[in-house]
C-alpha positions as CSV (number, residue, x, y, z in Angstrom):
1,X,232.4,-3.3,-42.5
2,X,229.1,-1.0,-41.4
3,X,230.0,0.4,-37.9
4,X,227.3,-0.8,-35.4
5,X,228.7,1.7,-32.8
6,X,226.7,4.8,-32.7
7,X,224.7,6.7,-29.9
8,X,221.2,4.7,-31.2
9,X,222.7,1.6,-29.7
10,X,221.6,0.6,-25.7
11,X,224.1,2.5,-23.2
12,X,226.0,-0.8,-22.6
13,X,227.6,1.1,-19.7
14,X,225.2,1.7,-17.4
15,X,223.9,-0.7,-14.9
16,X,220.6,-2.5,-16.0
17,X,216.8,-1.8,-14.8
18,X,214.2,-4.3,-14.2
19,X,210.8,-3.0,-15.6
20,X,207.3,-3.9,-13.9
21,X,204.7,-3.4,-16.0
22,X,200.9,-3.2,-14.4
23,X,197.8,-3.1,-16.7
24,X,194.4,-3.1,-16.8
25,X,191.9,-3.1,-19.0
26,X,191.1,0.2,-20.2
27,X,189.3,3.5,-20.2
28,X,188.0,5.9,-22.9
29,X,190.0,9.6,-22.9
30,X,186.5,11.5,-21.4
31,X,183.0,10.3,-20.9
32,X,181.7,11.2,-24.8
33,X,179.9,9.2,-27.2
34,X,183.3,10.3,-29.6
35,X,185.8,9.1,-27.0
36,X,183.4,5.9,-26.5
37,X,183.2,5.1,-29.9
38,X,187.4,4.8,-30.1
39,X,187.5,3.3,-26.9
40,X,185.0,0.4,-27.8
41,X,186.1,0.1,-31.6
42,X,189.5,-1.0,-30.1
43,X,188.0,-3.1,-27.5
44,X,185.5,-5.2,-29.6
45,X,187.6,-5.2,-32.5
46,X,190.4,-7.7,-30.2
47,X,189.6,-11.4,-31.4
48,X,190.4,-12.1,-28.0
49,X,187.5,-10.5,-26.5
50,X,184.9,-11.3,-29.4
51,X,185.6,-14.5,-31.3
52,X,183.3,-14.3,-33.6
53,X,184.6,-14.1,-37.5
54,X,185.2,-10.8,-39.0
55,X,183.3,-11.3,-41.5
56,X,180.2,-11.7,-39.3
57,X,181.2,-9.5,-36.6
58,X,182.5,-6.4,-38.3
59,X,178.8,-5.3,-39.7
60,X,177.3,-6.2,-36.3
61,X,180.1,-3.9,-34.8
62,X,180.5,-1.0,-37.1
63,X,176.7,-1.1,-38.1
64,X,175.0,-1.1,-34.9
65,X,176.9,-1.6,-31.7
66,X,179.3,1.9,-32.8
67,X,176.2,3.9,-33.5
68,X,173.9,3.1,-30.3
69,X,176.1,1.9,-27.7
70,X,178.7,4.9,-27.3
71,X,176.5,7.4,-26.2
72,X,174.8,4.9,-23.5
73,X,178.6,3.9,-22.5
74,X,179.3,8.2,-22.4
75,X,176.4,8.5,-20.1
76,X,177.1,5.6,-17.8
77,X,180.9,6.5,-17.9
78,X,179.3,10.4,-16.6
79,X,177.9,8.9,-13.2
80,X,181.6,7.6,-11.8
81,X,183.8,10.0,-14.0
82,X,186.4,11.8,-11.5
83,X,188.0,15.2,-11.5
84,X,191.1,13.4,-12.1
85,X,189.3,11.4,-14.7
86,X,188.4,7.8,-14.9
87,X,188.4,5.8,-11.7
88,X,190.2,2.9,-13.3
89,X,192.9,5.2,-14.5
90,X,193.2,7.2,-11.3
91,X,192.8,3.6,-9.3
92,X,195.9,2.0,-11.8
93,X,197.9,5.2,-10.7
94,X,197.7,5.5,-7.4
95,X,198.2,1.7,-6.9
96,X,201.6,2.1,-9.0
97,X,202.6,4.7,-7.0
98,X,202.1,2.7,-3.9
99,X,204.1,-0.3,-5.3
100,X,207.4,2.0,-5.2
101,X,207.3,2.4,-1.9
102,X,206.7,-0.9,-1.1
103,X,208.8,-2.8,-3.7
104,X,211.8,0.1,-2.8
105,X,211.9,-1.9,0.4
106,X,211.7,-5.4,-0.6
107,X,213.8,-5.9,-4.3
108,X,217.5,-5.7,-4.1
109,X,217.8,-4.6,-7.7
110,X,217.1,-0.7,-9.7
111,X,213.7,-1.3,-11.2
112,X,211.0,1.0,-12.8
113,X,207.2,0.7,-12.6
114,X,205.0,1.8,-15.3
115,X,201.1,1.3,-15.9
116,X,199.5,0.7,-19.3
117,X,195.8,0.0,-20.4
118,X,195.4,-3.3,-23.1
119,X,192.9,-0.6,-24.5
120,X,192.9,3.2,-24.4
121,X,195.8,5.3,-22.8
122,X,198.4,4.8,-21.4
123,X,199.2,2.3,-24.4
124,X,201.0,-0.7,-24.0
125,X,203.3,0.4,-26.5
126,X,204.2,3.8,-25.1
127,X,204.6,2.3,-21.7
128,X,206.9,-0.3,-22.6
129,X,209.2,2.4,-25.0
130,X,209.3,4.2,-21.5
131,X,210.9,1.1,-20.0
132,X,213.4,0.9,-22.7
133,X,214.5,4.1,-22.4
134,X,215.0,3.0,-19.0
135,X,217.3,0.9,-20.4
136,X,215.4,-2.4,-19.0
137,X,216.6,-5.6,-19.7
138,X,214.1,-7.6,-17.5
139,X,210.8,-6.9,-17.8
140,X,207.7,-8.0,-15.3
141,X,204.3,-7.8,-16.8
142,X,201.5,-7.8,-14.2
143,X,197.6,-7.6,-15.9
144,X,196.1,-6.9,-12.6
145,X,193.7,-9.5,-13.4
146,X,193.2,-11.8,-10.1
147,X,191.4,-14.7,-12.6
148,X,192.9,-15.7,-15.7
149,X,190.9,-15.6,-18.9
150,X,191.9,-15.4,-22.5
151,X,190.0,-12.2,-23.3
152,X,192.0,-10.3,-20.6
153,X,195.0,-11.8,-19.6
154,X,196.1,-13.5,-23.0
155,X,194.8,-10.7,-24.8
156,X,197.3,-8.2,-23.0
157,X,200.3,-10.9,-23.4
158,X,199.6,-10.6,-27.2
159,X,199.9,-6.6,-26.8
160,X,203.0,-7.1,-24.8
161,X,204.6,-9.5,-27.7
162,X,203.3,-7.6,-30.5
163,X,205.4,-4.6,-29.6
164,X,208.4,-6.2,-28.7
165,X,208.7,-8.2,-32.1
166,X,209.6,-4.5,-33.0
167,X,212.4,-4.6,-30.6
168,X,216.1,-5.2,-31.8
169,X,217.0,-6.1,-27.8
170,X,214.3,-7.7,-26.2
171,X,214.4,-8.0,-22.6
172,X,214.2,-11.4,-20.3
173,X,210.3,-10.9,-19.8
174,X,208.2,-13.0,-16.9
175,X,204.3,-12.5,-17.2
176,X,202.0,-12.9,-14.1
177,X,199.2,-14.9,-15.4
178,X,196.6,-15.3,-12.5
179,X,197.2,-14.8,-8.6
180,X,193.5,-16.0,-7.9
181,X,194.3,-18.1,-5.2
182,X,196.9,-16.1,-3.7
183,X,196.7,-16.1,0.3
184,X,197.7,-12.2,0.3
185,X,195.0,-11.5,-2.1
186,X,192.7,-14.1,-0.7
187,X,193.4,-12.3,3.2
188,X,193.2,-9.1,1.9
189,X,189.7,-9.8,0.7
190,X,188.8,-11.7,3.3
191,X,189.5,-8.5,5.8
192,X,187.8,-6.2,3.4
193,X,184.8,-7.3,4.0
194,X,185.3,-7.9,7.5
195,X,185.7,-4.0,7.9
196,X,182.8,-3.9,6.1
197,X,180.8,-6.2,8.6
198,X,182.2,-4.1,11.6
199,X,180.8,-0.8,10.2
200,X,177.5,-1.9,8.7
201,X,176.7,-5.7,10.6
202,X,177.0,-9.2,8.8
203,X,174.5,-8.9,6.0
204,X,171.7,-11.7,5.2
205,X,173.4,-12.9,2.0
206,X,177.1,-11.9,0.8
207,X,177.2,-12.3,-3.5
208,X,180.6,-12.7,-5.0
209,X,180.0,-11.2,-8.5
210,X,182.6,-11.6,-11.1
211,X,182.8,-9.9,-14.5
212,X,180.7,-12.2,-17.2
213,X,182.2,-14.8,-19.8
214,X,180.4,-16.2,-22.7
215,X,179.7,-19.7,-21.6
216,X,181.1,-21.5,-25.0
217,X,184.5,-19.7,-24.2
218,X,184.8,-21.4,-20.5
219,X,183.8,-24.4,-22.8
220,X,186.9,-24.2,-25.0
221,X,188.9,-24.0,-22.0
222,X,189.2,-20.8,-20.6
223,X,189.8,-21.9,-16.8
224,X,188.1,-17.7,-15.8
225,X,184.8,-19.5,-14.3
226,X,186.7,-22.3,-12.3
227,X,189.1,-19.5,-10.9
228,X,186.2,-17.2,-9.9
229,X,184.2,-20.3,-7.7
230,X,187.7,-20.8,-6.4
231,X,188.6,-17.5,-5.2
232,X,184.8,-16.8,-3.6
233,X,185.0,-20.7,-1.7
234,X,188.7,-19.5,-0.5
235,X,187.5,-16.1,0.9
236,X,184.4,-17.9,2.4
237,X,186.5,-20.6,4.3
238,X,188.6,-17.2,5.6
239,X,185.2,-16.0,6.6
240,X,183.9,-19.5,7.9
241,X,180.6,-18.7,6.4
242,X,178.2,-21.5,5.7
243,X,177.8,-22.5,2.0
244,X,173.6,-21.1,2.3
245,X,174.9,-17.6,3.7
246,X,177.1,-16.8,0.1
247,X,177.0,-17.0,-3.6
248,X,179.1,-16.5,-6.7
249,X,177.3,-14.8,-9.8
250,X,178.4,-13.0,-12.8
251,X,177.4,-9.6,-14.3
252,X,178.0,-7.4,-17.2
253,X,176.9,-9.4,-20.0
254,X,176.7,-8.7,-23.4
255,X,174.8,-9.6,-26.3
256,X,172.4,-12.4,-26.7
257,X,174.7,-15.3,-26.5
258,X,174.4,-17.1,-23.5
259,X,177.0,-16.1,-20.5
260,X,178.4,-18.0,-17.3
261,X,175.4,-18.3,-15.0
262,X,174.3,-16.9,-12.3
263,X,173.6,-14.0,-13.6
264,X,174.4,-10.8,-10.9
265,X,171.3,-8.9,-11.1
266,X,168.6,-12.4,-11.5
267,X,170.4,-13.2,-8.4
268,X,169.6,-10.2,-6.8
269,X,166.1,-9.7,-7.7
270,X,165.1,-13.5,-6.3
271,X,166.9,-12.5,-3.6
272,X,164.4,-9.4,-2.8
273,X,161.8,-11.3,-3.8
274,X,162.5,-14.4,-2.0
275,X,162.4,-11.6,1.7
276,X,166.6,-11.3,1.6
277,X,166.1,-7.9,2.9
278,X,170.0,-7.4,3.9
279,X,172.9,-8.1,0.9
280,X,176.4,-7.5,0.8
281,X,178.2,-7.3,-3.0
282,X,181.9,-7.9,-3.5
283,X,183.3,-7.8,-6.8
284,X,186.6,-9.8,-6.6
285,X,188.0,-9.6,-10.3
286,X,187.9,-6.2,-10.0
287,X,191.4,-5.2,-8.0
288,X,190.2,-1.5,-8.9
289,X,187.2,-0.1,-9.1
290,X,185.8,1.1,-12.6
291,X,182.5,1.2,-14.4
292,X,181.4,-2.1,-13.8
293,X,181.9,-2.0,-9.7
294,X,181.1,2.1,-9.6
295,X,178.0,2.2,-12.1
296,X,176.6,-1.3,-12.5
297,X,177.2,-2.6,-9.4
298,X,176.4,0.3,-7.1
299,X,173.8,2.2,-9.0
300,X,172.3,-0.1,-11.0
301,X,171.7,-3.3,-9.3
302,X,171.5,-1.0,-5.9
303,X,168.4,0.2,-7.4
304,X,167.2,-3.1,-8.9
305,X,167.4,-4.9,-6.2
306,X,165.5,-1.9,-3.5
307,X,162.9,-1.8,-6.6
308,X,162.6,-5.7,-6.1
309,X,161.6,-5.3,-2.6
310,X,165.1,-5.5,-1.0
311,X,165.6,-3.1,2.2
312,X,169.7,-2.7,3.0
313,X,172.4,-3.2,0.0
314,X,175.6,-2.5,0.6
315,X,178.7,-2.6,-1.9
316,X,181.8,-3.5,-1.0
317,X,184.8,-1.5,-2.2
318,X,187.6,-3.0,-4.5
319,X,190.7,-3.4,-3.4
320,X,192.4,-0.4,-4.9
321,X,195.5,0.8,-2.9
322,X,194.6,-0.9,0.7
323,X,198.3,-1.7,2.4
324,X,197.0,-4.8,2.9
325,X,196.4,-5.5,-0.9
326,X,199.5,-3.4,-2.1
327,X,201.4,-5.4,0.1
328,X,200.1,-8.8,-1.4
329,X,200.7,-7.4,-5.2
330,X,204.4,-6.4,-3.5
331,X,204.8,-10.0,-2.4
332,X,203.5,-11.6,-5.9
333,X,205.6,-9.3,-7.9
334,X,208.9,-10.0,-5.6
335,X,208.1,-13.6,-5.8
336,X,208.4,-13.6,-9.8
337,X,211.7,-11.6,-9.5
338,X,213.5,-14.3,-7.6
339,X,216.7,-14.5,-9.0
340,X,216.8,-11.3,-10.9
341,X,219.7,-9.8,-8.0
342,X,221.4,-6.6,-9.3
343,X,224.0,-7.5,-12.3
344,X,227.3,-5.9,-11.7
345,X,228.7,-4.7,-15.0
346,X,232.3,-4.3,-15.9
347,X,231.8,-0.9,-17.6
348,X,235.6,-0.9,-18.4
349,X,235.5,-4.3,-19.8
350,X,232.1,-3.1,-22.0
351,X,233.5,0.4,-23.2
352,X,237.0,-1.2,-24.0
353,X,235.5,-4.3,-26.2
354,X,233.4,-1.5,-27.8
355,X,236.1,0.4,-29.3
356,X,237.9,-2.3,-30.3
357,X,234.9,-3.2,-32.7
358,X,235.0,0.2,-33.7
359,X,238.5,0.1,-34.4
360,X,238.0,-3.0,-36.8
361,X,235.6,-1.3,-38.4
């Protein structure tokens, strides 16, 4: 009979940990067309992100999009890029380290947090073989994704499952889906742009831009653009602003398929052009900010909309590590542990069963 007792099996004998996993979506290793081109070859090669067939999509991809679009992405990724390196990355980090101190306080059970991008590094997969040598047997997976959508939040549950089909113990996992209409989030928000209006004064118009979906996947389904319209109505009712004085809109489109409509930076311009002289931008899908908030919202449709005769735009900070919106992730993430208390394991009991199966053997 083989002997199945050998130092490659879990330390039965020592008291479980629950893992929390937080992702995002991803950052390139430096801001350089070579570092681009892997970065974007991983993202746009995820059926989840482009649906298109291969056999269609890889020419398009490999032909043209890898040999232009890198070095555009590298100069862009230059404007925000950090000491520390990418904001997202340096945003995902110091968010995680804030969640240990507040879950330390709140979750009557050893756990360990780790962050992973669903493209780039950290990698799913290293993070989650950090967990296990951690000896996890729950896990908690948290995209930091306040809206659901397929190409973000499915896509990083089929990264999560695709590594552990490699696993000979998988642990009990829960998976955080959406927390768009969470009244945590929904209050931090809400008192984010408050501050914002006691610095700087209540703008003219306050636009609630959300990252862009290809209308035919909303279409098939994908609930993203009803969650978005949700989360900006709930933060307005917080506010008690007037339907005319807010909008939702949605940048960073791609391609020329048709995307969810408004689009952020049409928006803008009819706004300068209409005599808005005084807008306020919040990018709620963001919960960190990153290229799309840093560059596209702040430099680029800053300067679109001042070239379009606007006088005052102001953008409005993500979330990032705020108490207020650590404390509502501490809250969602405790709420999806209920039940997981602290197992108390008979280490005798273990170790002596143990060796009588390696006795047998």
């Amino acid at each position: 009979m083989p002997n199945f007792i050998n130092s490659s099996n879990p330390p039965h004998d020592i008291n479980p940990t629950t893992g929390i996993l937080l992702t995002n979506l991803g950052t390139p290793e430096a801001p350089t067309s070579g570092a681009l081109r892997r970065y974007l070859a991983e993202f746009l090669n995820d059926p989840r992100v482009i649906e298109t067939p291969r056999l269609i999509w890889w020419p398009i991809l490999y032909g043209i999009i890898l040999t232009f679009r890198p070095r555009r992405s590298a100069h862009a990724y230059g404007k925000v890029w950090t000491d520390k390196g990418s904001p997202l990355l340096v945003n995902l980090q110091t968010q995680a380290k804030a969640l240990e101190t507040v879950l330390a306080d709140s979750v009557p059970f050893s756990f360990k947090v780790e962050i992973a991008m669903r493209y780039g590094e950290p990698s799913i997969k290293n993070a989650l073989r950090k967990l296990r040598e951690s000896n996890i047997q729950r896990l908690l997976v948290f995209p930091l994704y306040p809206q659901y959508s397929a190409t973000t939040t499915a896509s990083t549950f089929d990264a999560i499952t695709n590594e552990l089909q490699k696993w000979r113990w998988v642990p009990e996992v829960r998976f955080i889906s959406h927390y768009h209409d969470d009244p945590g989030y929904i209050t931090a928000l809400a008192s984010s742009i408050r501050s914002q209006w006691d610095e700087k004064g209540r703008p003219e118009k306050l636009l609630f831009s959300f990252h862009g979906l290809p209308k035919k996947y909303f279409q098939s389904g994908d609930p993203y653009f009803c969650e978005c319209h949700k989360t900006a109505r709930l933060v307005a009712k917080e506010l008690s602003l007037e339907d005319s004085l807010w909008q939702v809109a949605f940048q960073s489109r791609f391609g020329p398929m048709e995307w969810l409509q408004p689009y952020t930076d049409v928006v803008l311009e009819a706004w300068a052009n209409e005599g808005v002289s005084n807008v306020h931008v919040i990018c709620p899908g963001f919960s960190a900010d990153c290229l799309e908030t840093l560059e596209e919202i702040q430099i680029q449709y800053r300067s679109l909309y001042l070239k379009a005769g606007g006088k005052h735009f102001t953008y409005i900070p993500a979330l990032n590590d705020k108490p207020d919106h650590i404390n509502a992730l501490g809250t969602i993430i405790t709420r999806h542990c209920a039940g997981w208390e602290q197992l108390e394991w008979d280490s005798k009991l273990i170790n002596t069963r143990a060796e009588q199966i390696q006795h047998k053997a």
